[in-house]
C-alpha positions in Angstrom: -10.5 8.6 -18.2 -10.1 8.8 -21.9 -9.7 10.9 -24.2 -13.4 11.6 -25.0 -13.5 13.1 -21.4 -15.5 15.6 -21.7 -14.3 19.6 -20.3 -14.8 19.9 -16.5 -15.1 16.4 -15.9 -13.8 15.0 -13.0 -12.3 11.6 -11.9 -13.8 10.3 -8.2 -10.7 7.6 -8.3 -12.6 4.5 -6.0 -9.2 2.6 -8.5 -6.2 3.1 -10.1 -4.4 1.4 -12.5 -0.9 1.9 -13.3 1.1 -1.6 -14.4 4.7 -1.3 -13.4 4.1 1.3 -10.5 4.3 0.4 -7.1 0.9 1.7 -5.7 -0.9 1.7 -1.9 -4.0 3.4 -0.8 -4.5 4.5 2.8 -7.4 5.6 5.1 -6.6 8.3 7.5 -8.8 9.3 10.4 -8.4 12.9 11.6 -9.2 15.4 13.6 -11.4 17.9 11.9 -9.7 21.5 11.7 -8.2 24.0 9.3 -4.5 22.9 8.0 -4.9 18.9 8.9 -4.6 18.1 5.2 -1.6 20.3 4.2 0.0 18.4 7.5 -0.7 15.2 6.1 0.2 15.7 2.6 3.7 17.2 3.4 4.7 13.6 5.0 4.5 11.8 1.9 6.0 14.6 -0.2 9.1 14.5 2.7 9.8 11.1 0.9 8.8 11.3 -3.1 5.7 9.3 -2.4 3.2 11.3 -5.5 -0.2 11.6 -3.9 -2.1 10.4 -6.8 -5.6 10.7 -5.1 -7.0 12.3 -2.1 -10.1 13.1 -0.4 -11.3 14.0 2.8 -15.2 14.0 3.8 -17.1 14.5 7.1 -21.0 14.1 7.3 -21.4 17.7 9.1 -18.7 21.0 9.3 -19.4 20.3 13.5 -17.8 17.2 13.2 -14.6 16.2 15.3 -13.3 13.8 13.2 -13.0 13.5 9.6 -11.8 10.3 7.4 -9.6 10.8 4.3 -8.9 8.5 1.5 -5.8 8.7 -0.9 -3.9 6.3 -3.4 0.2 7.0 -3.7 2.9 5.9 -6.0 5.5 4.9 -4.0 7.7 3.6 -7.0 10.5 6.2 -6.5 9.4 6.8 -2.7 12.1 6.3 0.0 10.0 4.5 2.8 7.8 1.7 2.9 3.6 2.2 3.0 4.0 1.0 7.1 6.5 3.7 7.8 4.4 6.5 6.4 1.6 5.1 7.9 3.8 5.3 11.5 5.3 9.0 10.6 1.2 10.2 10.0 0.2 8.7 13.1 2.8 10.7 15.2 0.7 14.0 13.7 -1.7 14.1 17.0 -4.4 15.0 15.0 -4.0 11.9 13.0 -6.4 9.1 15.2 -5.9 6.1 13.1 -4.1 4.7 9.9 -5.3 1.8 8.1 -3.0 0.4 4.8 -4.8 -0.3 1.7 -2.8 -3.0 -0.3 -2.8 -3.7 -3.5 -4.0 -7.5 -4.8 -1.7 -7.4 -7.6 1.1 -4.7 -8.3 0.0 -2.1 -10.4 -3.6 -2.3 -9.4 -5.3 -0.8 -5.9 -9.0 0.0 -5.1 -10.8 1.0 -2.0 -11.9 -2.1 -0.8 -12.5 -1.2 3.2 -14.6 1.7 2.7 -17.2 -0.1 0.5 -20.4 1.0 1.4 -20.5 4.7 0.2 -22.7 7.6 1.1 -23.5 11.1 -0.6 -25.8 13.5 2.3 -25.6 10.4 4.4 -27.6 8.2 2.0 -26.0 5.3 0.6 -24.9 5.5 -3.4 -23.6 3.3 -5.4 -21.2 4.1 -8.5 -22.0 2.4 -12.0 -19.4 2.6 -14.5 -19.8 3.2 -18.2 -19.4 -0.4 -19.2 -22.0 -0.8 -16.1 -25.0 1.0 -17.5 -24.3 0.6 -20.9 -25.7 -3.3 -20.1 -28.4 -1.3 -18.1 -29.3 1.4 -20.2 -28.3 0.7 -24.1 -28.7 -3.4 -24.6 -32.3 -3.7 -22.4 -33.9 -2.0 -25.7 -32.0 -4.8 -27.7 -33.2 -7.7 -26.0 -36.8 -6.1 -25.0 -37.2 -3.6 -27.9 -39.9 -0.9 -27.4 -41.2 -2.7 -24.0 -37.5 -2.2 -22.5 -37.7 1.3 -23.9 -40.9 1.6 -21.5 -39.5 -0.1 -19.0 -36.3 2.2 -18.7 -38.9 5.1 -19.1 -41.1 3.9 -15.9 -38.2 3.2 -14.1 -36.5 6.8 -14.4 -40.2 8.6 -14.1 -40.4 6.4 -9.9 -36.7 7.2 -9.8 -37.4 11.0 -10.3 -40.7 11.0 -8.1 -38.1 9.5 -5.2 -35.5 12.3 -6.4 -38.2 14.9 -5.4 -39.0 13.9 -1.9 -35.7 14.2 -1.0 -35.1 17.7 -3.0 -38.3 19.0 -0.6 -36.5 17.6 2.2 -33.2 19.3 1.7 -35.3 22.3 0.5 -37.3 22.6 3.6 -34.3 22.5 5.8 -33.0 25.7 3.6 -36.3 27.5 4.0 -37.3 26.7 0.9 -40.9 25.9 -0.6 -41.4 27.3 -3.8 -41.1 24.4 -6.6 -39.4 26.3 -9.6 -37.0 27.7 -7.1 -36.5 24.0 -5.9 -36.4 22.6 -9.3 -33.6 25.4 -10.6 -31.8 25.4 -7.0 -31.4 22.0 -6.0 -32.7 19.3 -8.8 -30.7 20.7 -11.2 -27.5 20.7 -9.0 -28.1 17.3 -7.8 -28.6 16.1 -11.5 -25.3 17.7 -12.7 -23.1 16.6 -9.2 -23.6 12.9 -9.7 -22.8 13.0 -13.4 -26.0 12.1 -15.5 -25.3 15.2 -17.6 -25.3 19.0 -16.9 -28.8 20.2 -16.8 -30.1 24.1 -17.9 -33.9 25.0 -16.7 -34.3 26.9 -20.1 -37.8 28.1 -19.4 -40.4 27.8 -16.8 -44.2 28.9 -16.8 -46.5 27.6 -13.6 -49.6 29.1 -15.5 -50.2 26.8 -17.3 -47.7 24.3 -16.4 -45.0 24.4 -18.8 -40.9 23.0 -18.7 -37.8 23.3 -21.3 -35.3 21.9 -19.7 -31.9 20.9 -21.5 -29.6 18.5 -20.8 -25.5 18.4 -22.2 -23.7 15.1 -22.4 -26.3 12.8 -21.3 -25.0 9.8 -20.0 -28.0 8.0 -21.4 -27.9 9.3 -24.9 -23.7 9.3 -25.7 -24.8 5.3 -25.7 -26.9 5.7 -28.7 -25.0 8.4 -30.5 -25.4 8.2 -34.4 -29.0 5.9 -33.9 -30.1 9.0 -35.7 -33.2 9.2 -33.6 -33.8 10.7 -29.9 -32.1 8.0 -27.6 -33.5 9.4 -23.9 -36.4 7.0 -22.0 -34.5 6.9 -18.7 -33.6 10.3 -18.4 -37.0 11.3 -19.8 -38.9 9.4 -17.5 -37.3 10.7 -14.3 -37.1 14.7 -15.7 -41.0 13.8 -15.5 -41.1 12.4 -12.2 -39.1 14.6 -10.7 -41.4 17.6 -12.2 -44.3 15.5 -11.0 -43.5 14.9 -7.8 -41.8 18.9 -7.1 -45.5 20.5 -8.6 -47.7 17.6 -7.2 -49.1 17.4 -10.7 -48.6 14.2 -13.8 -46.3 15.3 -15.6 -45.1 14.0 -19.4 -42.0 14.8 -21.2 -40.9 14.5 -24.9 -37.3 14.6 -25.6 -37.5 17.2 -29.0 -33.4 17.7 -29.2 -31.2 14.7 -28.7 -27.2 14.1 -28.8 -28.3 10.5 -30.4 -29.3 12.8 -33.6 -26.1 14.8 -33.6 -27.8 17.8 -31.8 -25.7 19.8 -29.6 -27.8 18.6 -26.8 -30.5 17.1 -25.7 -33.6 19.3 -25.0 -36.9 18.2 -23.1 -40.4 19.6 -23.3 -42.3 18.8 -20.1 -46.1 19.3 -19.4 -49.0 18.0 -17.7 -49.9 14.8 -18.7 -53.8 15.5 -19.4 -52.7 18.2 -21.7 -50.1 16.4 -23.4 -52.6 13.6 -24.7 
């Protein structure tokens, strides 16, 4: 994380790197009940390991069993990695143990829990240096067709977005689409970091969106381009309008972070009326 970080951001640590400090990661599977993660935390604080990461997760509260994933610093620890390991394991809620090692000192990443999920769905996580080959150089190699291209991609992506928004909305008892729309898309949009999203306005008759976006991760790419840098995020604001009010939807990006705005601000209609 650097210093451009913006306020409230938050770091989902799948690495570390810290040359000269004498790092491990471990994966603990546990029984699922109040006070198991104080229990576990308070053996490596026992011998000056620094919990550097942790997080547990379980795909539903009814669970028995949950599985939790932290990195240490055991530079100025007094025990190895394999005799924490065996002091968590004699926790009876603790079911198993398993070491992650690091490939080169200073260095460690989760490489046994690699396929990951969010709602039981697989994701996949794309750094900055990622999608900036993705999202920012497509337009320099395939000028305005990659600029379509990104746009038609992020409208399907949205469209896909919405099916499972009406999904997780149903199972709520929800059906209305604004509701869904300011509920849950939004939400969704701001947890997995493409920005932090604001329903400014919404009109159903006739069909009408202003929806505002902060810290794009699309746009920061093209900051001071002096023109409005959004075609992926654009495209799937669209699709995910289309697909929650079963109508074509089009949206025109009128604020953008790429021009210095504060933001970046989308106006979103029907596509017959926006010809």
């Amino acid at each position: 994380m650097d210093d451009r970080s913006t306020s409230g951001a938050f770091e989902i640590g799948r690495f570390l790197c810290f040359p000269d400090r004498k790092l491990c990661g471990v994966l603990i599977d546990a029984e699922n009940r109040p006070g198991v993660l104080s229990e576990i935390s308070a053996v490596s604080g026992k011998h000056n390991a620094s919990i550097l990461y942790i997080a547990f997760s379980t795909s539903m509260p009814t669970k028995k069993t949950t599985t939790g994933l932290a990195f240490l610093d055991l530079t100025d620890a007094d025990v190895s990695a394999e005799e924490l390991a065996r002091e968590a394991q004699k926790n009876k809620a603790v079911k198993n143990v398993r070491i992650i090692y690091p490939p080169i000192e200073g260095f460690v990443a989760d490489n046994i829990s690699n396929v990951l999920l969010m709602n039981g769905e697989r994701a996949i996580i794309m750094r900055l240096q990622g999608y900036k080959g993705l999202v920012a150089n497509i337009r320099k190699h395939f000028g305005t067709a990659g600029e379509t291209f990104l746009y038609y991609i992020g409208f399907d992506s949205g469209l896909e977005y919405a099916k499972s928004h009406i999904e997780m909305a149903a199972k709520l008892g929800l059906a209305d689409p604004a509701q869904i729309l300011k509920l849950i898309s939004t939400s969704l949009f701001n947890c997995v970091g493409y920005g932090r999203m604001e329903v400014r306005s919404l009109k159903t008759n006739p069909l009408n969106a202003i929806i505002r976006v902060y810290d794009s991760f699309e746009c920061e790419l093209g900051i001071g381009s002096g023109k409005p840098f959004s075609f992926f995020t654009r495209g799937m604001v669209a699709g995910c309008l289309t697909g929650l009010f079963n109508e074509k939807m089009s949206a025109k990006e009128t604020r953008c972070i790429a021009k210095r705005d504060p933001y970046c601000e989308f106006n979103i209609k029907p596509e017959r009326s926006a010809q």
